[in-house]
N, C-alpha and C positions, 0 to 999 in steps of 0.2 A: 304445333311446330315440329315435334320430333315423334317419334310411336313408342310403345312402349318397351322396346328392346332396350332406349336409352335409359328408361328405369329401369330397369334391371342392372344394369350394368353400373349405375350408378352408386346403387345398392350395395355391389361387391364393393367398388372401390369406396364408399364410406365406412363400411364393415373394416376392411384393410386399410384405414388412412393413412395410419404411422409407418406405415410402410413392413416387410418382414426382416425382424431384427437377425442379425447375424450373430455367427458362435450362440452364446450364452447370452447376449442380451436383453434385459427384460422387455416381454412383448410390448408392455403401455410406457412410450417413455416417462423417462422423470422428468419430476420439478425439479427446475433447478432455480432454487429460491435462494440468489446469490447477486449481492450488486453488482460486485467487483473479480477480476479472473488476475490470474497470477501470470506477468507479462513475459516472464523469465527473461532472457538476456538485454542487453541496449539494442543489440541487433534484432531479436524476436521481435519487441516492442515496434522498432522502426519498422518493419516488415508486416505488421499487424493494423499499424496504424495507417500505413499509406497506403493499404490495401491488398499488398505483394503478394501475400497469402492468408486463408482464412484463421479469422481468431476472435476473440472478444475480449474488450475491455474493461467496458458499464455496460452495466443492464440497458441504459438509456438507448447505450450507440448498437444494441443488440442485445441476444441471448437465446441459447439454445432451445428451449422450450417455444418461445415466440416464435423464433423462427421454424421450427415443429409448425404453427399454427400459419403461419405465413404461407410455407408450402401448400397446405392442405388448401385454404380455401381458395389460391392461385389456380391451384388442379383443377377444382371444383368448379371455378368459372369459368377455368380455361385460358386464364392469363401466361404473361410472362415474368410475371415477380409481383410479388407484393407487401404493405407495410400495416402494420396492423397497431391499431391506436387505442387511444384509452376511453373511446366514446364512438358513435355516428357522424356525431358535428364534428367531432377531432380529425374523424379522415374526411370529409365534407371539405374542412379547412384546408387541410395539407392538401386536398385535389385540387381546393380551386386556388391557395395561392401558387403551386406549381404549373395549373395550367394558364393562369393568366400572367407569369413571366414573362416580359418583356412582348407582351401582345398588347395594342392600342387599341382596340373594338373593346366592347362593351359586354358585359356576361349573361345572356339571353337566358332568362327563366321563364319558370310561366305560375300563373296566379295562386293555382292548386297546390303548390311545393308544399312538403313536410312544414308545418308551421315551428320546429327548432330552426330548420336551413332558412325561412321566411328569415327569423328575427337573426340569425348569422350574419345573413348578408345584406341586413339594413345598418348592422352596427359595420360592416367592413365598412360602409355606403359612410356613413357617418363619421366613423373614425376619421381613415386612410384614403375614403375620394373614391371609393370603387362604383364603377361606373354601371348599373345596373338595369335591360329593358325587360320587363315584365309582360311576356304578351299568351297572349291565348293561342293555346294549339287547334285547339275546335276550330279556329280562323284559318286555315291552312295555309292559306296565301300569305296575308301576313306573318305565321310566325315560319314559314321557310324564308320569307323576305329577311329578316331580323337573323337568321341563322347562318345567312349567305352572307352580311356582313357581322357577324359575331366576333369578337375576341378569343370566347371560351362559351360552352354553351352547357348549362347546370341542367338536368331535366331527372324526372320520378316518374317511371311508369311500372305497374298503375301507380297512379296517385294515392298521397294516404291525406284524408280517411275517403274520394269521390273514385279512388277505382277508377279514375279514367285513363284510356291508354293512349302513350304518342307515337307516331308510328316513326319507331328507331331508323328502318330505311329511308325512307326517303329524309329525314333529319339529316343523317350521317352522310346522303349523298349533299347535301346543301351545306353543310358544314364544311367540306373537304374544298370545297369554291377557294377558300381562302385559308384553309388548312388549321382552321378553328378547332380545338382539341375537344371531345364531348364526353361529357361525366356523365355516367346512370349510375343514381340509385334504383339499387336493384332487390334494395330488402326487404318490398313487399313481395315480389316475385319470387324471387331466391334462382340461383343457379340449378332449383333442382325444376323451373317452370320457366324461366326464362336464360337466354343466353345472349347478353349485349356484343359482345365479342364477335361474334359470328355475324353479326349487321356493321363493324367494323370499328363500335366504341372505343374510344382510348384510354377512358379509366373506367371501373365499378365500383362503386364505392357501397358498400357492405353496414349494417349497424348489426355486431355479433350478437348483441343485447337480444335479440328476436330468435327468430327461423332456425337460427345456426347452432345457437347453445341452446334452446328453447325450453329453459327449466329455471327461468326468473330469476336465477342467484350472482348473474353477471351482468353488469355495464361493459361493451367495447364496441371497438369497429374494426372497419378494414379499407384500405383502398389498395385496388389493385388492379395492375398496367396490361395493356394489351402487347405492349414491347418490353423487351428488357430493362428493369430500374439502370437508372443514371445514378454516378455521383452526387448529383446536385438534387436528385428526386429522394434519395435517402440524407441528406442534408438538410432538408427545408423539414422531413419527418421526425430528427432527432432532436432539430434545434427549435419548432415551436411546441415541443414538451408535452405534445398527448404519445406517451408512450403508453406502453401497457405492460406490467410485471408477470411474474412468471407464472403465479399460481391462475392469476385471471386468464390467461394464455392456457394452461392445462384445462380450466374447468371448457373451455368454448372446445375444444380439440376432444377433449370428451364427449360432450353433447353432441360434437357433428356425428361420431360414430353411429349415430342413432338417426340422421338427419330425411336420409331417402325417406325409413321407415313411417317416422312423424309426418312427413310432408304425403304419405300418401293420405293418410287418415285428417289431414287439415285439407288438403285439397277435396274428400270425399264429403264429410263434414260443411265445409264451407258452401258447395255447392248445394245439399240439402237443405240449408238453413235459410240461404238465397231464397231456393225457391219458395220454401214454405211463406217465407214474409212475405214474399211478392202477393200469394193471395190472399193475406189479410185485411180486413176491414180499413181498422187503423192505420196500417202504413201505404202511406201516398208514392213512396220510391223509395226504389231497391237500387241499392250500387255494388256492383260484381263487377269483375273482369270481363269483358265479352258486349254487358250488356249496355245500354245507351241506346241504339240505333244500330243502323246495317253497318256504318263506319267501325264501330268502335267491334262490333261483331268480326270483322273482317280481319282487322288489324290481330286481334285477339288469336283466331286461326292460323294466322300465320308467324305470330312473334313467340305463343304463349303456349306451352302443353297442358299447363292448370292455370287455375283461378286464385287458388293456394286456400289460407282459410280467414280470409279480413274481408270484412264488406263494413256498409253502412249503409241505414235506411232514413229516411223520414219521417217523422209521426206527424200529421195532420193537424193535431192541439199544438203546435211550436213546443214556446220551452217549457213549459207546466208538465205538458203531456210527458215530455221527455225526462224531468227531475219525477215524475210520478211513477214511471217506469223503473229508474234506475233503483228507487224507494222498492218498489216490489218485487225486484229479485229476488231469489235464495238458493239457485244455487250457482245462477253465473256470477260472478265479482266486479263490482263498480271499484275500477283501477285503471291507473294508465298501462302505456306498453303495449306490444299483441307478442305471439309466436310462440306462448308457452302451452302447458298440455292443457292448463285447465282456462276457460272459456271467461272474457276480460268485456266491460262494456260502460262507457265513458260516451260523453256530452264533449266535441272536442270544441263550441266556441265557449265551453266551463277552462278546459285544461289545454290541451296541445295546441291549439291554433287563437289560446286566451291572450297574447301578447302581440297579434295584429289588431289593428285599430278596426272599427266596424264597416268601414267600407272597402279595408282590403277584403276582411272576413265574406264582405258581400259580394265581393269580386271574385274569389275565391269558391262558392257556393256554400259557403259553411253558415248554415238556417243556427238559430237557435233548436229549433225540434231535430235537429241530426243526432244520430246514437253512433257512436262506433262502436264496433263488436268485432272481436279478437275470438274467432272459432278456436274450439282447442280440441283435445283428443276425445272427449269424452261421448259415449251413447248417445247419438241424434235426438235419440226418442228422449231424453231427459233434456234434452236442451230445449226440443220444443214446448216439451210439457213448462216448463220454465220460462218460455217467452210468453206463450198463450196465455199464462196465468199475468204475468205480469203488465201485459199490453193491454190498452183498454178497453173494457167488457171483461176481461179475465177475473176467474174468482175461486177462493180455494185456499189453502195450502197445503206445505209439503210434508210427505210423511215417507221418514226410509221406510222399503221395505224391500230383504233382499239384496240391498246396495245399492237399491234404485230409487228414484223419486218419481213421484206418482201425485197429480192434483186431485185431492180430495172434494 
């Protein structure tokens, strides 16, 4: 989608995020690890509160640090404001109760979604009556039919953990029929491979927890607008309570500094490892960005500059083969999550997608032998040496040597 002049430049501006302090200011700002701000006069206060001029009150309804983090990763998609929460599903929530406001269509998903945002939007479905069509994009026909009359339209490309992609153009020209507002999540992607914005999305919804901060020590999200936040869009944000505090706020603002960097070596990474599965014995299919067919090839070229570093494969034995896998690892880690340095691999109808029933699961394509695997920074060559052994026929174990792992 773009050449590599946009990394480069991407690079400076996450190198520079905080922007350049002026006078004396310190380069990295502060945490401002503070609930409460001093309103000073009745007139400040009133002036602060109805928005006259900038200020803060609570931490909740703002705060400087956060909104540090708010900027940055608006920049970074390309937005025009955004509001940053205390989870994925947290901005997930606040995007889709703000875009399905006073809209009477139905919130068009499709099968493969994030299995947290799956069980999100069964409980809204359950609670509060939300109105939800579930269709397949591979259907083309039908799922533009469904988007042309959509309310709001929720979509993940690629998909976690199928890697499949939907093609944001023509979506977003089918959505606008009726002026349907359309959420990507963008977390597999990240802003630094993909750009929803630029196909005309109207929100991105972010999990910081990944790609962004990608050193495992933080939960958060983000959603963020392709127009200027509303009154009523940072209302619905402060008032259903995923805010995010300041330090969680500094540690993602930190890790993005690093963010180009990491995403090249997950993007490099990810694609070697693609390949090497693809020709192995054991695994029946490979899932990457791009790959599927000529469709999904196509779309890829033209939405996507990387792959980034998530895939998932197949194992041939279903779930035996796959818990027997996970068993023989040593140096990748059986855990959930992806987007940190070191390299992550999980059974997602065990864990992330264990709270849809088995025939959504089925719907969905989530086998019992599916592996997900969270590429991380680390020496290709050790990581393969590490699946070889662990996939079946593999035999051995490991021995540092050098700081390297080596199948003996």
């Amino acid at each position: 989608m773009e050449s590599d002049d946009r990394s480069n430049r991407l690079r400076t501006r996450c190198a520079h995020l905080c922007g350049r302090p002026e006078g004396n200011e310190p380069y990295v700002p502060p945490i401002v690890q503070s609930t409460l701000f001093n309103l000073g006069s009745a007139a400040d206060a009133e002036s602060i509160f109805s928005g006259e001029r900038p200020g803060h009150a609570y931490t909740r309804f703002g705060n400087p640090t956060v909104e540090k983090l708010a900027e940055a990763i608006s920049s970074l998609e390309g937005g025009g404001g955004a509001l940053v929460t205390s989870s994925g599903n947290a901005a997930t929530l606040c995007a889709v109760t703000i875009a399905m406001s006073e809209r009477s269509g139905k919130l068009v998903t499709h099968p493969d979604i994030y299995g947290g945002s799956h069980e999100l939007l069964a409980i809204l479905s359950e609670t509060y009556g939300l109105q939800v069509a579930v269709v397949d994009p591979s259907e083309e026909a039908s799922w533009l039919d469904a988007v042309r009359n959509a309310g709001a339209v929720l979509l993940e490309t690629p998909s976690n953990p199928l890697m499949r992609l939907i093609d944001l153009k023509a979506t977003i020209e089918a959505a606008r029929s009726k002026a349907a507002p359309v959420i990507v999540d963008n977390t597999v992607a990240t802003p630094f491979n993909q750009q929803p914005f630029q196909f005309g999305a109207d929100w991105v919804v972010q999990s910081t927890t990944k790609y962004l901060n990608g050193h495992s020590d933080v939960v958060g999200g983000c959603l963020v607008k392709r127009e200027k936040l509303t009154p009523q869009d940072r209302r619905v944000h402060k008032n259903l309570g995923g805010t995010v505090n300041a330090m969680e706020a500094w540690l993602v603002l930190r890790g993005m500094r690093t963010f180009a960097l990491r995403m090249e070596a997950h993007n490099r990474n990810g694609r070697a490892i693609a390949d090497w599965l693809s020709g192995h014995p054991a695994v029946s299919k490979v899932h990457y960005p791009g790959n599927g067919g000529k469709r999904q090839a196509e779309i890829f070229g033209r939405q996507m500059s990387g792959g980034s570093g998530f895939l998932a494969f197949e194992l041939s034995g279903g779930g035996e083969a796959a818990d027997r896998f996970l068993d023989r690892m040593q140096l990748i880690t059986h855990a959930v999550s992806l987007g940190g340095m070191e390299s992550l691999a999980t059974r997602p109808a065990m864990s992330s997608h264990r709270g849809m029933d088995p025939e959504a699961r089925r719907l969905a394509g989530i086998t019992d032998g599916l592996i997900r695997l969270s590429v991380g920074t680390e020496a290709p060559e050790d990581l393969i040496a590490d699946l070889q052994r662990a996939l079946p026929g593999g035999t051995g174990a490991y021995q540092a040597n050098g700081g390297k792992f080596e199948v003996t």
